[in-house]
PDB file of N, CA, C and O in Angstrom:
ATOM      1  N   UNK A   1      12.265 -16.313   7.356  1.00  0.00           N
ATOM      2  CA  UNK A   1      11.549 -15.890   8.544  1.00  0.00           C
ATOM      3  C   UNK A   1      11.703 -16.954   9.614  1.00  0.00           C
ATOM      4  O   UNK A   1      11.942 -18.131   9.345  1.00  0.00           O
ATOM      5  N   UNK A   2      11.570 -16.529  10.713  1.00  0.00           N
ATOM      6  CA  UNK A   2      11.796 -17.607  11.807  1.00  0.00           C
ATOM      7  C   UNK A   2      10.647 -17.852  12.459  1.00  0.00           C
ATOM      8  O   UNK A   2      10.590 -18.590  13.443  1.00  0.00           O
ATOM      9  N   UNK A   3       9.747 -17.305  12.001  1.00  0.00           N
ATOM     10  CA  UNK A   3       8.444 -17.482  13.101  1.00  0.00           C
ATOM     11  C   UNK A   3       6.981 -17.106  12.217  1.00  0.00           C
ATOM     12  O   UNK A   3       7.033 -16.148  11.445  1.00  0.00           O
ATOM     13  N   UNK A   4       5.861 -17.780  12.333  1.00  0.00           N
ATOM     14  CA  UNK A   4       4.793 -17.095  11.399  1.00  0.00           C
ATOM     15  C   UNK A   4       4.423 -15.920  12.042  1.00  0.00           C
ATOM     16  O   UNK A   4       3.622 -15.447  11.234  1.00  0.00           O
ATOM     17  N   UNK A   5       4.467 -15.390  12.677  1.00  0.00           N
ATOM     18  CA  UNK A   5       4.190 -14.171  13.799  1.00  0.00           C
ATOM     19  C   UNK A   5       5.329 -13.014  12.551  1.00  0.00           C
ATOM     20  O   UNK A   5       4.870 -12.156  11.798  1.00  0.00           O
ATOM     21  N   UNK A   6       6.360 -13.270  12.657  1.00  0.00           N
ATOM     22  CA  UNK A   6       7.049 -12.404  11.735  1.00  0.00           C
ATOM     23  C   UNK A   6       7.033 -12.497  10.297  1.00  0.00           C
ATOM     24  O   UNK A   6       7.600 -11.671   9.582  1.00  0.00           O
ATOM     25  N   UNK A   7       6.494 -13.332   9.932  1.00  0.00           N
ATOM     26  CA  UNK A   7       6.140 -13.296   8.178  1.00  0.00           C
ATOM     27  C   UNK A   7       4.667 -12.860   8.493  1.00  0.00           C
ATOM     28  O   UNK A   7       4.156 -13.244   7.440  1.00  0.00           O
ATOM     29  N   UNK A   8       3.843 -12.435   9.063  1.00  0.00           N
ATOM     30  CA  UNK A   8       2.871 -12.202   9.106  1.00  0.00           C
ATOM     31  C   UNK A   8       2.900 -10.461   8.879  1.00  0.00           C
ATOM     32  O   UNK A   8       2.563  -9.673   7.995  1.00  0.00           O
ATOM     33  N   UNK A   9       3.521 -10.395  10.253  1.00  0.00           N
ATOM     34  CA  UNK A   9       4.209  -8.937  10.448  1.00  0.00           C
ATOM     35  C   UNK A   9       4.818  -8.063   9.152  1.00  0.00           C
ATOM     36  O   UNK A   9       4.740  -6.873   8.849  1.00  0.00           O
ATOM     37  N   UNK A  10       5.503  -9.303   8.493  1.00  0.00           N
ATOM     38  CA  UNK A  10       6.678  -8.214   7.103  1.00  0.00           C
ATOM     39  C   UNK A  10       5.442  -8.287   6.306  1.00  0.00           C
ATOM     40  O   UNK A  10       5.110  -7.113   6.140  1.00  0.00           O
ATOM     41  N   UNK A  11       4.392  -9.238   5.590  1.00  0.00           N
ATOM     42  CA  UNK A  11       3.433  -9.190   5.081  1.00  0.00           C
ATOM     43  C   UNK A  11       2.492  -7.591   5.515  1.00  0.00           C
ATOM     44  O   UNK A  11       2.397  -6.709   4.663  1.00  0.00           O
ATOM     45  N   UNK A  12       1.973  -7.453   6.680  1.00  0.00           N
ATOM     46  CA  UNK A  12       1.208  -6.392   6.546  1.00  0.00           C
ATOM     47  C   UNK A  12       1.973  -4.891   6.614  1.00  0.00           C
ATOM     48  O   UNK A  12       1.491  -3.793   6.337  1.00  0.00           O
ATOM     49  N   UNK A  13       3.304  -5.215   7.067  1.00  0.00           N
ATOM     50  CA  UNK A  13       3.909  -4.260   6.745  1.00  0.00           C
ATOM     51  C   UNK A  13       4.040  -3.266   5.299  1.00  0.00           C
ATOM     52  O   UNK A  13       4.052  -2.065   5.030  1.00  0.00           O
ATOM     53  N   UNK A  14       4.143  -4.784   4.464  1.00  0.00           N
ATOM     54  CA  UNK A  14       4.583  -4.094   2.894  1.00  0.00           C
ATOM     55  C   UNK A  14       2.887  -3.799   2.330  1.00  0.00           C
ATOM     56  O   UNK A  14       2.714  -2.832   1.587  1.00  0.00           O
ATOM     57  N   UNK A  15       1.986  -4.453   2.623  1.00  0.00           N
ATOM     58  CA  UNK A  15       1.062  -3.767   2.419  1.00  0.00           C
ATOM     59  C   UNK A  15       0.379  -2.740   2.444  1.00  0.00           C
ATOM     60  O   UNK A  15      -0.436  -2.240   1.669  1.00  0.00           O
ATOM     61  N   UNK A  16       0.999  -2.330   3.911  1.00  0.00           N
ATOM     62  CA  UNK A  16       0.419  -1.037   4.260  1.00  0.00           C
ATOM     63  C   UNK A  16       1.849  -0.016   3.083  1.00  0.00           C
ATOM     64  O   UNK A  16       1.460   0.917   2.380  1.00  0.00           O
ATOM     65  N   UNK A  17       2.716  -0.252   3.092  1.00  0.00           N
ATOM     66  CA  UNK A  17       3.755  -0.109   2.420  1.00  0.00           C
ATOM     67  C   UNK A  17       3.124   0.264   0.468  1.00  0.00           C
ATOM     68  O   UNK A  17       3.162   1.271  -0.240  1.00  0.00           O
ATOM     69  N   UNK A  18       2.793  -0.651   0.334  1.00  0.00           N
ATOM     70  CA  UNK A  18       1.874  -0.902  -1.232  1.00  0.00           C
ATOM     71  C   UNK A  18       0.911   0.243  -1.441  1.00  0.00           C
ATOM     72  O   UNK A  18       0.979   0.993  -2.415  1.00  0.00           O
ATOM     73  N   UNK A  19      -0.242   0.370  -0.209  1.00  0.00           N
ATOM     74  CA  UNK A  19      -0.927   1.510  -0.176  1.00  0.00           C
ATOM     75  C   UNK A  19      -0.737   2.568   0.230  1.00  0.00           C
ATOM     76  O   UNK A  19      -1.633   3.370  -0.031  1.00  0.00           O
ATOM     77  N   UNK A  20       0.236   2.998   0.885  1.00  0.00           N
ATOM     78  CA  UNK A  20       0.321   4.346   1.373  1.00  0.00           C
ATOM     79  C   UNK A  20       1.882   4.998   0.943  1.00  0.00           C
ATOM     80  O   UNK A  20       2.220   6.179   1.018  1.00  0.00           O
ATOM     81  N   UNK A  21       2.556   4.037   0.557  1.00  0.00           N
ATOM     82  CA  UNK A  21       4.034   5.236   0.250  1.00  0.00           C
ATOM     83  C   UNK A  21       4.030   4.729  -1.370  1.00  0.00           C
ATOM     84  O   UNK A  21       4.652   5.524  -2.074  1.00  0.00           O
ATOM     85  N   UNK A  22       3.607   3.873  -1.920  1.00  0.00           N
ATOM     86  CA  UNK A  22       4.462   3.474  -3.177  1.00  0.00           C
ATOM     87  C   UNK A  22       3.480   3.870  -4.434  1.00  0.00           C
ATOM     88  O   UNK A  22       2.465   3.292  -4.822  1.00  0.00           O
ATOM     89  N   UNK A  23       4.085   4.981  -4.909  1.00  0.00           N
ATOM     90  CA  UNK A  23       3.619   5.441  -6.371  1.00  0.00           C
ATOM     91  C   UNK A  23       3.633   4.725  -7.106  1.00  0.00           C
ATOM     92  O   UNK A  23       4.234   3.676  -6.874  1.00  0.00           O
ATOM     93  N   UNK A  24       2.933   4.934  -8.453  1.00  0.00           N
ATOM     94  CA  UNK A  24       2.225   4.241  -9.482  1.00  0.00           C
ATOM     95  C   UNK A  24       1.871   4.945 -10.330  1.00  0.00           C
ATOM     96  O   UNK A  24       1.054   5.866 -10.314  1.00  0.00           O
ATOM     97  N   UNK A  25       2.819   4.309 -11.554  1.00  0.00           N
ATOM     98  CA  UNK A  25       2.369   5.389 -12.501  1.00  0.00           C
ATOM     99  C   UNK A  25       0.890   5.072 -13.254  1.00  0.00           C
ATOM    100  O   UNK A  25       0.155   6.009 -13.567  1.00  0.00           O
ATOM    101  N   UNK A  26       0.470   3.474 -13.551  1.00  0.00           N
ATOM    102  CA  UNK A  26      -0.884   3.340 -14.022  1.00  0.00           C
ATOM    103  C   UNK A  26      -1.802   4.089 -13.418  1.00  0.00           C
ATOM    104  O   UNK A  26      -2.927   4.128 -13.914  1.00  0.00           O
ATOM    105  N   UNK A  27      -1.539   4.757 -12.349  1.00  0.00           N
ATOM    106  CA  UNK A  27      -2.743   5.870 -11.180  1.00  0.00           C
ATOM    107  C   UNK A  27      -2.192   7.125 -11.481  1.00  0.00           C
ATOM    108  O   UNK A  27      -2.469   7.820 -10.504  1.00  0.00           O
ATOM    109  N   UNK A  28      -1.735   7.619 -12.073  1.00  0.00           N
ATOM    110  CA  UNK A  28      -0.646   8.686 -12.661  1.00  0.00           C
ATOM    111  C   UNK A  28      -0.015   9.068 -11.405  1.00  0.00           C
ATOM    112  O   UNK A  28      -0.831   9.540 -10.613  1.00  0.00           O
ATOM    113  N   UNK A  29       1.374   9.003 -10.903  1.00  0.00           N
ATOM    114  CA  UNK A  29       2.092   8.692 -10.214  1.00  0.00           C
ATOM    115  C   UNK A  29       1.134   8.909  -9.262  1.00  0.00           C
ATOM    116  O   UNK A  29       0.703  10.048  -9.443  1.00  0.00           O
ATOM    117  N   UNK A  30       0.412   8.220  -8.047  1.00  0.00           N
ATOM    118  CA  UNK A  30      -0.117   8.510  -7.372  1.00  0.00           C
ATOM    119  C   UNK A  30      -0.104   6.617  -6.247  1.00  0.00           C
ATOM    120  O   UNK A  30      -0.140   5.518  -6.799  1.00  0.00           O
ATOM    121  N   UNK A  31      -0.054   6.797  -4.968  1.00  0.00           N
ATOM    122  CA  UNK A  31      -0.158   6.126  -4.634  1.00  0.00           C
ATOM    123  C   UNK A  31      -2.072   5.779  -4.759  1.00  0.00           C
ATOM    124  O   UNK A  31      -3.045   6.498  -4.989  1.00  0.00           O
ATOM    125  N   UNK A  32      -1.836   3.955  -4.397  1.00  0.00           N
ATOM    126  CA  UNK A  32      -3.555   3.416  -4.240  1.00  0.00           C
ATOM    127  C   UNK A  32      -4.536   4.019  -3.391  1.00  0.00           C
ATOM    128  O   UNK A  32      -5.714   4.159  -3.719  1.00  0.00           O
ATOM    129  N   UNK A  33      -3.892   4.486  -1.960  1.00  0.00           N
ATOM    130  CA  UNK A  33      -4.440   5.443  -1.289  1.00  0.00           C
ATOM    131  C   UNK A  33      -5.315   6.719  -1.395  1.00  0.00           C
ATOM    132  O   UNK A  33      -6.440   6.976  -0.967  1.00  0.00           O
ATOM    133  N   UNK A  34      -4.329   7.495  -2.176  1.00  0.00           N
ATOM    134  CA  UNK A  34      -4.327   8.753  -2.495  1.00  0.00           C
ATOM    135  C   UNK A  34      -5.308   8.589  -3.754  1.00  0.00           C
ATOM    136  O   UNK A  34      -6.203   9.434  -3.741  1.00  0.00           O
ATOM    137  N   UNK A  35      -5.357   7.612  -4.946  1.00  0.00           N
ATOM    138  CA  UNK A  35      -6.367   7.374  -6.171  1.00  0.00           C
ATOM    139  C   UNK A  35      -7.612   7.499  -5.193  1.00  0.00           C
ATOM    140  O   UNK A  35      -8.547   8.294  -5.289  1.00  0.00           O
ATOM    141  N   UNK A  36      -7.398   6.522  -4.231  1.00  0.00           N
ATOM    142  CA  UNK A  36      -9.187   6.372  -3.989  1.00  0.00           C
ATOM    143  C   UNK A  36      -9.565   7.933  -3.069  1.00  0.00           C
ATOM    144  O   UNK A  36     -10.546   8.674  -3.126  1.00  0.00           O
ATOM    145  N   UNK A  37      -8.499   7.981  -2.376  1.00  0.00           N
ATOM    146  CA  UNK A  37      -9.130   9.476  -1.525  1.00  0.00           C
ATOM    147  C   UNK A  37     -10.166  10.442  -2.524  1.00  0.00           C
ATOM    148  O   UNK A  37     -11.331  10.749  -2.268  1.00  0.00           O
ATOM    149  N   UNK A  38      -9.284  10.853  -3.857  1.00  0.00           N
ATOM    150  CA  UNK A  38      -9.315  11.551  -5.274  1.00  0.00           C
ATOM    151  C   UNK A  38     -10.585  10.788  -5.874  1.00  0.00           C
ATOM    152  O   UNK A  38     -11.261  11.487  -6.629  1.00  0.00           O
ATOM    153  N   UNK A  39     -10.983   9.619  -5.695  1.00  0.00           N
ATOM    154  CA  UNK A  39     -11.970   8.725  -6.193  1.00  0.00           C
ATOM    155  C   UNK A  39     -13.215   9.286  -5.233  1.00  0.00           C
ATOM    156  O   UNK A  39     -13.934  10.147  -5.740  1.00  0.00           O
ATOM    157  N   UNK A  40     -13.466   8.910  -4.075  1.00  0.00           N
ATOM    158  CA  UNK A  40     -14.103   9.407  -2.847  1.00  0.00           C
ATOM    159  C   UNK A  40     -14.580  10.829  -2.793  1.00  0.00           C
ATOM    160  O   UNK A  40     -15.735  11.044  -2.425  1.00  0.00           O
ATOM    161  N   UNK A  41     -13.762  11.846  -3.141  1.00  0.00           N
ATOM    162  CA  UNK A  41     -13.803  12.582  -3.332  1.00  0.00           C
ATOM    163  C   UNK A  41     -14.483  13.636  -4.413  1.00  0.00           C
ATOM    164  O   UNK A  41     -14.677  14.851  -4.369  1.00  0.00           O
ATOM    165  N   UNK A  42     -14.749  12.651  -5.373  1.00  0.00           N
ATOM    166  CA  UNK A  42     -15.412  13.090  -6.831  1.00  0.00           C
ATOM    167  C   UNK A  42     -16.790  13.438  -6.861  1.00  0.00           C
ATOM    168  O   UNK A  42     -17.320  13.769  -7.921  1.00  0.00           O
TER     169      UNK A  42
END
């Protein structure tokens, strides 16, 4: 990275990344998002 401004940036990127696109099978394929919506929801 060349700047903390951009490691900051790729950081919340993949996070938001972690919670909203990336399945999981310990959640039965379900992203973290989508568990808690389904959680919330109960």
């Amino acid at each position: 990275f060349t700047s903390k401004k951009e490691l900051v940036q790729m950081i919340r990127h993949y996070i938001h990344y972690y919670n909203t696109r990336r399945v999981q099978r310990n959640l039965g394929v379900l992203t973290p998002m989508e568990k808690h919506e389904l959680y919330l929801a109960a």
